[in-house]
One Martini backbone bead per residue (centre of mass of N, CA, C, O) as a GRO file, in nm:
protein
  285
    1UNK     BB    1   2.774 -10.618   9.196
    2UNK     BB    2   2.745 -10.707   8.847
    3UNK     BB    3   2.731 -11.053   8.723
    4UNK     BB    4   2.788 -11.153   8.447
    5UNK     BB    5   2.693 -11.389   8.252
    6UNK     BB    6   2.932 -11.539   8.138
    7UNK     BB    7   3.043 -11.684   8.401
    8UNK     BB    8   2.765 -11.869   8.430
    9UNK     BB    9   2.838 -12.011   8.173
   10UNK     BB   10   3.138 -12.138   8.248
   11UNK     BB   11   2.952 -12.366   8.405
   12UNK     BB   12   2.981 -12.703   8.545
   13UNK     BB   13   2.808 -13.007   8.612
   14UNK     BB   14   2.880 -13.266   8.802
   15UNK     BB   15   2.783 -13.624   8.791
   16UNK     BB   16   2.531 -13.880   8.838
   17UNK     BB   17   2.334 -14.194   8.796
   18UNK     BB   18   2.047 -14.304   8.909
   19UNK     BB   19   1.999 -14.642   8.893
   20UNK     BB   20   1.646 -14.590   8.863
   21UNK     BB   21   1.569 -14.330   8.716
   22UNK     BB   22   1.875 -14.163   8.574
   23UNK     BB   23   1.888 -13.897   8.739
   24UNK     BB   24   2.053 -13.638   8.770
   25UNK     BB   25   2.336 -13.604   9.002
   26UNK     BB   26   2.484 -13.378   9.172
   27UNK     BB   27   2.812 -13.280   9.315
   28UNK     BB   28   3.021 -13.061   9.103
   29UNK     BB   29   3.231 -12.795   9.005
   30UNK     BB   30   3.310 -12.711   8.642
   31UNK     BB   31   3.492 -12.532   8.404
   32UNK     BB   32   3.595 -12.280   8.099
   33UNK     BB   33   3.898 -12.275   7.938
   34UNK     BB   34   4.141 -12.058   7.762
   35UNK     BB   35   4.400 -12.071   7.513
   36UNK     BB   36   4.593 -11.861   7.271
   37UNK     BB   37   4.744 -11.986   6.960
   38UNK     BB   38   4.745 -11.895   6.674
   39UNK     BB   39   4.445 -11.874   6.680
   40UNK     BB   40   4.418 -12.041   6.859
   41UNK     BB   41   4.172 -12.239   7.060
   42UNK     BB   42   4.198 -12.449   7.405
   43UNK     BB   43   4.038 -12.553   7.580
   44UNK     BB   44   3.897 -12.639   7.891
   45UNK     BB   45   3.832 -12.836   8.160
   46UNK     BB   46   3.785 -12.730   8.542
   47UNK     BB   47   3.925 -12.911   8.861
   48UNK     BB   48   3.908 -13.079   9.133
   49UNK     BB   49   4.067 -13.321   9.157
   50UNK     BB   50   3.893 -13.473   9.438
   51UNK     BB   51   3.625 -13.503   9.245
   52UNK     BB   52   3.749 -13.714   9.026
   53UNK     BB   53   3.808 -13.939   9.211
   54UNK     BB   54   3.588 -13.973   9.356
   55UNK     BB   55   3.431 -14.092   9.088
   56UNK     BB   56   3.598 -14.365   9.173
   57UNK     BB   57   3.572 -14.438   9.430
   58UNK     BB   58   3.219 -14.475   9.445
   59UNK     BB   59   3.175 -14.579   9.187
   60UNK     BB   60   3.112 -14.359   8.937
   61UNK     BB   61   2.958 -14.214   8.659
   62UNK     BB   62   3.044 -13.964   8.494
   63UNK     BB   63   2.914 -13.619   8.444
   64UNK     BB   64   2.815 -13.345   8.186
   65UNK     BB   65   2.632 -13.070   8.248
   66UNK     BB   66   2.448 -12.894   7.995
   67UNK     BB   67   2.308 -12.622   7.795
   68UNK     BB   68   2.107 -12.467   7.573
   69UNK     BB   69   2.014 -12.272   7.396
   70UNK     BB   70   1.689 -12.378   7.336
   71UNK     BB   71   1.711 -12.537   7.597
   72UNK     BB   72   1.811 -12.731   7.805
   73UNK     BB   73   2.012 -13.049   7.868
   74UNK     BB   74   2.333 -13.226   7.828
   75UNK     BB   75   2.421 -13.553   7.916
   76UNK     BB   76   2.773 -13.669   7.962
   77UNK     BB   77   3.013 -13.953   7.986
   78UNK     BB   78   3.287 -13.909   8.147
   79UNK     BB   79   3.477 -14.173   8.259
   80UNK     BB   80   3.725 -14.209   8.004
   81UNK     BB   81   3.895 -13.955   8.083
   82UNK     BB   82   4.149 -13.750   8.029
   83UNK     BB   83   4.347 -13.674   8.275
   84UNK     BB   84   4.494 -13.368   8.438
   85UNK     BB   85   4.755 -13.284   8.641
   86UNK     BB   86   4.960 -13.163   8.801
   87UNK     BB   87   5.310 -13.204   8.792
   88UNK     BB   88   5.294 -13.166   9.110
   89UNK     BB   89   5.003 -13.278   9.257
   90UNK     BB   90   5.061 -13.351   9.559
   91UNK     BB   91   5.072 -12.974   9.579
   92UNK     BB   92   4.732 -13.002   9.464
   93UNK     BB   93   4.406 -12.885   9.302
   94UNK     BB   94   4.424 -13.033   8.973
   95UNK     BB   95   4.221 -13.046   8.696
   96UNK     BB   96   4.233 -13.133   8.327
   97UNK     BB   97   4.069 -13.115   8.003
   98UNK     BB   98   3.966 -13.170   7.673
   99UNK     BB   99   3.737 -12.981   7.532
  100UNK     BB  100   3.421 -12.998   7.346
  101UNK     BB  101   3.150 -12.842   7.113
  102UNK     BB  102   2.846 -12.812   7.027
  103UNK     BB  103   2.653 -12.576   6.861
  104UNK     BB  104   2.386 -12.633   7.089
  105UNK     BB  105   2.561 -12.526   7.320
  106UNK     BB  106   2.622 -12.335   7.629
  107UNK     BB  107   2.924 -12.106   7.630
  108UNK     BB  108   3.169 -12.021   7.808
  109UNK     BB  109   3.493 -11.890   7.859
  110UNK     BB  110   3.811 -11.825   8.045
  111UNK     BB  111   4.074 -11.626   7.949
  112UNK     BB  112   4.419 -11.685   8.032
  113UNK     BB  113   4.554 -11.683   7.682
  114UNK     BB  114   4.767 -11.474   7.501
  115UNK     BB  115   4.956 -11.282   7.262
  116UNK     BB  116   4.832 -11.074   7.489
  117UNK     BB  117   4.913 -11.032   7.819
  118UNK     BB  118   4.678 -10.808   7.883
  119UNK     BB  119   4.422 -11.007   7.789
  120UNK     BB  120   4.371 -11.175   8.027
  121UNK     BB  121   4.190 -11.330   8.344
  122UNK     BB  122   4.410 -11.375   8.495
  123UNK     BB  123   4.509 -11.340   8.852
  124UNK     BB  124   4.810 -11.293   8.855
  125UNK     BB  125   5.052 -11.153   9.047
  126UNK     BB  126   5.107 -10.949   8.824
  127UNK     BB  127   4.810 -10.836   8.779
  128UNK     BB  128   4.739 -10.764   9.066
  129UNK     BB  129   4.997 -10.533   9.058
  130UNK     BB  130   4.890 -10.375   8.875
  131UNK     BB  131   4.571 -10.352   8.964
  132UNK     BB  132   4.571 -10.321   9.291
  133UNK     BB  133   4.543 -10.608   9.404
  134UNK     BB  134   4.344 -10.735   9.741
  135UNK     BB  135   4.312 -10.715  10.044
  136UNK     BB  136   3.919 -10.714  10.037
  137UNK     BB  137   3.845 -10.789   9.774
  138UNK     BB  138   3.623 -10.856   9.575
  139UNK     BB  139   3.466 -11.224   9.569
  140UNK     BB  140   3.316 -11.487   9.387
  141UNK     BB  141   3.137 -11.812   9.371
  142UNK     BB  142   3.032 -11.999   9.065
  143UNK     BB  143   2.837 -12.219   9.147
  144UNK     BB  144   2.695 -12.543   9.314
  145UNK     BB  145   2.324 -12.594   9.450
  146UNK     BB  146   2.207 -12.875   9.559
  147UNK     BB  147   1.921 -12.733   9.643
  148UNK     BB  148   1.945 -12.569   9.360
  149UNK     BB  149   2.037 -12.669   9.011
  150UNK     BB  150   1.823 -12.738   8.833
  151UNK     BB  151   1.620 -12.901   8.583
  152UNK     BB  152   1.581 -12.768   8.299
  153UNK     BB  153   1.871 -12.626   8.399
  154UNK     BB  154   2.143 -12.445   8.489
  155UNK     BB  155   2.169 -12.343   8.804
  156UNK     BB  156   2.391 -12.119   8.950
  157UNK     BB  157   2.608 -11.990   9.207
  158UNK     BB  158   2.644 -11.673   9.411
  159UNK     BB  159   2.927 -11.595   9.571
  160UNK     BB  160   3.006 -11.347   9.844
  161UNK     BB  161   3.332 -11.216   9.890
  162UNK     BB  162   3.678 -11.193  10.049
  163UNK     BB  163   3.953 -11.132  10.039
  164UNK     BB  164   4.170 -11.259  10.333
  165UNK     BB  165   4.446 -11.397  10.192
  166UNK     BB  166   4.746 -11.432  10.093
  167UNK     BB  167   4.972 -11.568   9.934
  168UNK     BB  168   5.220 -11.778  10.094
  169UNK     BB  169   5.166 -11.926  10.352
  170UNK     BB  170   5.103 -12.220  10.354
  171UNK     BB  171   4.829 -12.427  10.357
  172UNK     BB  172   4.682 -12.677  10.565
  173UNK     BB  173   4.618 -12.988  10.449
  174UNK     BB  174   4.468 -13.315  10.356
  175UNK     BB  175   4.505 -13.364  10.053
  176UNK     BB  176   4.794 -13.172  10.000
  177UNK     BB  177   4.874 -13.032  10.247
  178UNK     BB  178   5.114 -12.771  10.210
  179UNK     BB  179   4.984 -12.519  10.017
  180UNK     BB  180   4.894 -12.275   9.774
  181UNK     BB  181   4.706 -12.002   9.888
  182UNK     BB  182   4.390 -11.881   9.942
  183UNK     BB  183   4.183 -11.644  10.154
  184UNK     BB  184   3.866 -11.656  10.191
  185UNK     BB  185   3.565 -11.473  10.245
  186UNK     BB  186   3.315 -11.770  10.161
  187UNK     BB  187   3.068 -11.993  10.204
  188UNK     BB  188   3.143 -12.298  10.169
  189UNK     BB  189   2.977 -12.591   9.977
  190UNK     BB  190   2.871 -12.904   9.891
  191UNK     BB  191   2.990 -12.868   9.544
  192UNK     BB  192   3.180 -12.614   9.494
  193UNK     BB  193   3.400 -12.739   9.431
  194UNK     BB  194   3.558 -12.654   9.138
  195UNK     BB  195   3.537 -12.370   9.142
  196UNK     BB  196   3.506 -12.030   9.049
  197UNK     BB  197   3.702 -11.754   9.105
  198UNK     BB  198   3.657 -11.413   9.151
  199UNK     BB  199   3.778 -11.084   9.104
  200UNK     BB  200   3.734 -10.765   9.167
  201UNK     BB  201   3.840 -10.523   8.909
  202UNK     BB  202   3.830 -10.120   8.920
  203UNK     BB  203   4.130 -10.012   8.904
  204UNK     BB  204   4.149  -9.967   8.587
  205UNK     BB  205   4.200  -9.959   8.237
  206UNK     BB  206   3.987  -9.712   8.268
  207UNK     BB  207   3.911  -9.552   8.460
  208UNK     BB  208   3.608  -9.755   8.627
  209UNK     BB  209   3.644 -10.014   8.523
  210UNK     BB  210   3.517 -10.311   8.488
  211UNK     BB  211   3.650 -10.635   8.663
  212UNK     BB  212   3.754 -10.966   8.579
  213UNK     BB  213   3.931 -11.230   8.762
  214UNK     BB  214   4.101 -11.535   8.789
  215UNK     BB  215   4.203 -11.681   9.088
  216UNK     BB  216   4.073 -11.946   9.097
  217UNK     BB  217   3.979 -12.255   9.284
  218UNK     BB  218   3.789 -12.450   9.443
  219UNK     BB  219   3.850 -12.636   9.760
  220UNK     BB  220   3.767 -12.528  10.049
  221UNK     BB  221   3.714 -12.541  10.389
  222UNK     BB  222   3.685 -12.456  10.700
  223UNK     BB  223   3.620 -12.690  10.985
  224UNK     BB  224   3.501 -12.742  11.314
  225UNK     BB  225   3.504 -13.001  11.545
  226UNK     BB  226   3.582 -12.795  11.753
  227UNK     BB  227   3.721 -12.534  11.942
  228UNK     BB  228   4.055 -12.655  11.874
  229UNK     BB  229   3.998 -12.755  11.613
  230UNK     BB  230   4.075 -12.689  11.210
  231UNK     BB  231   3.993 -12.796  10.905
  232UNK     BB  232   3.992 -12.914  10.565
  233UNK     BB  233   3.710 -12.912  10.336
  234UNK     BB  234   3.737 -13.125  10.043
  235UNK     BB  235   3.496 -13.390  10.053
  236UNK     BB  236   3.209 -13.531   9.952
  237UNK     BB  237   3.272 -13.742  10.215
  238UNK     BB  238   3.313 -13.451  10.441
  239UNK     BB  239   3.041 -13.461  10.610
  240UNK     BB  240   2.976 -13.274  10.896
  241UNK     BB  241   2.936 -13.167  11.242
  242UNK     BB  242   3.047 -12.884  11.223
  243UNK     BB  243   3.196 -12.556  11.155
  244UNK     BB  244   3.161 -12.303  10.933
  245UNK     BB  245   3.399 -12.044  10.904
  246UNK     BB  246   3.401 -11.895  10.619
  247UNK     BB  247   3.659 -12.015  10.497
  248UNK     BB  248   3.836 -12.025  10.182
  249UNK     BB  249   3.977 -12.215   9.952
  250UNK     BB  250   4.223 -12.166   9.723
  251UNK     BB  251   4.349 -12.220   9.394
  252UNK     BB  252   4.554 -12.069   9.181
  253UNK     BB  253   4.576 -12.005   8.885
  254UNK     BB  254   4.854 -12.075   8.800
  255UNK     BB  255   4.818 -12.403   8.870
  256UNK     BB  256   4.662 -12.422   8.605
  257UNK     BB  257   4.855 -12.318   8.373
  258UNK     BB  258   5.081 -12.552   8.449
  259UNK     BB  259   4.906 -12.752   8.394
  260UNK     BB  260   4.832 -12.696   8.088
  261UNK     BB  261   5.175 -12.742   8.070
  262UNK     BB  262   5.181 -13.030   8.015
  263UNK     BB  263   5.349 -13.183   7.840
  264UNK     BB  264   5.186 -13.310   7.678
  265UNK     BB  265   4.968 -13.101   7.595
  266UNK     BB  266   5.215 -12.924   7.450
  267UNK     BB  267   5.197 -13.125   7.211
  268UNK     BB  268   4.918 -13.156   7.123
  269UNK     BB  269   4.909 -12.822   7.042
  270UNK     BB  270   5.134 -12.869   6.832
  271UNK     BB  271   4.983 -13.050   6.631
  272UNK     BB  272   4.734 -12.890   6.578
  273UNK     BB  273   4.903 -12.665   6.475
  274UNK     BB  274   5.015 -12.813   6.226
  275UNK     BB  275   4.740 -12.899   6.115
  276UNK     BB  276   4.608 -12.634   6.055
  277UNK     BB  277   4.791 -12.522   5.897
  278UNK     BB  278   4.814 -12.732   5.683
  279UNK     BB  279   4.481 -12.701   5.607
  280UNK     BB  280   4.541 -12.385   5.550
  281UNK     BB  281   4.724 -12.494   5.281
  282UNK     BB  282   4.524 -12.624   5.088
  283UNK     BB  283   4.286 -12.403   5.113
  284UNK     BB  284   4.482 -12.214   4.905
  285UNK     BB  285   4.554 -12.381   4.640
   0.00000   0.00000   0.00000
């Protein structure tokens, strides 16, 4: 399965500055979707909640670093950015914020709603089962390798791993409780978090056509403390001495779209096309 590069374009990385020599420090893995409603597109940084909150915890200024296109990377300060949780918050673990971009930054985004309801990227309940996707499917996650996340660019990397259980009966964490997730087998690593999951999907029509689609977003993996019992290790500061069992947790893409859909967020949108219908009714007449 080849990886189109667009996927690792939609990938940013959160971290901090080290206070003595200023050099950015990734910590985790944020990405960027969108939804297009009336030919306008809405940007969004999407990460797990636990992801923001770490850097309140330990007291850090987020940092968000980011590629140009003409080479080097350019770090920005959001630790006063407006975050937003899904509406029911404790069931579940996502943030998400409204980005805008320099012209001189690289990135796509990961189109998640459209006004056509079968292009979008979301591998939805209703998605998986058009397209005969589950079980056993190739899925792949995105993001950082802090042991080499590249100096002079943003270097992505790609874990491939198979769907190992569907969402049905909550996975139980310690972060939110017992919660909806999926359970991929892909080896997570302290920094994934907060990454984009891809399910690859080449079911789709016309026949042999590759696809990719969002699963949801990397929360963490289970991890044995003991040879009796494992938990799911899932902050910066959850560091153990355990076995990592290689099943990671997913949040499903659906609880993305519903935090998008935050009813602040959802008046945000109403604004903003108020306002563009306006300025393109003045330049035409």
């Amino acid at each position: 399965m080849l990886v189109p590069d667009f996927i690792r374009q939609c990938v940013l990385f959160l971290g901090k500055k080290d206070t003595q020599t200023n050099r950015f420090v990734p910590k985790a893995t944020a990405f960027i979707v969108s939804i297009h409603d009336q030919d306008i597109a809405f940007r969004y940084i999407v990460t797990a909640k636990h992801n923001v909150e770490n850097f309140t915890k330990f007291e850090w200024d987020m940092y968000i670093r980011s590629n140009l296109r003409d080479g080097g990377v350019r770090e920005d300060n959001w630790s006063k950015t407006r975050w937003y949780a899904h509406p029911n918050e404790a069931s579940t673990d996502v943030a998400i914020a409204s980005i805008t971009f320099d012209p001189a930054e690289e990135y796509r985004t990961v189109v998640l709603r459209t006004e056509a309801p079968d292009k979008g990227m979301a591998a939805t309940t209703q998605a998986m089962e058009t397209n005969n996707i589950g079980l056993g499917d190739e899925v792949f996650i995105v993001g950082l390798f802090k042991s080499h996340y590249g100096q002079k660019r943003n270097i992505p990397i790609v874990r491939i791993g198979n769907l190992a259980m569907m969402k049905g009966e909550p996975v139980s964490t310690d972060y939110c409780g017992d919660t909806e997730a999926y359970l991929v087998e892909a080896r997570s690593i302290n920094g994934l978090s907060g990454s984009p999951v891809f399910v690859h999907a080449p079911r789709v029509d016309p026949p042999g056509a590759t696809q990719f689609r969002l699963l949801g977003l990397m929360h963490g993996h289970f991890d044995i403390k003991n040879l009796n019992e494992d938990t799911v290790v899932d902050s910066l500061g959850d560091a153990t001495r355990g076995i990592n069992t290689g099943i990671g947790v997913v949040i499903p893409v659906e609880k993305i779209l519903e935090t998008i859909d935050h009813p602040e967020l959802v008046e945000l949108r109403k604004q903003k096309t108020i306002e563009h219908r306006e300025r393109h009714r003045d330049e035409s007449q």
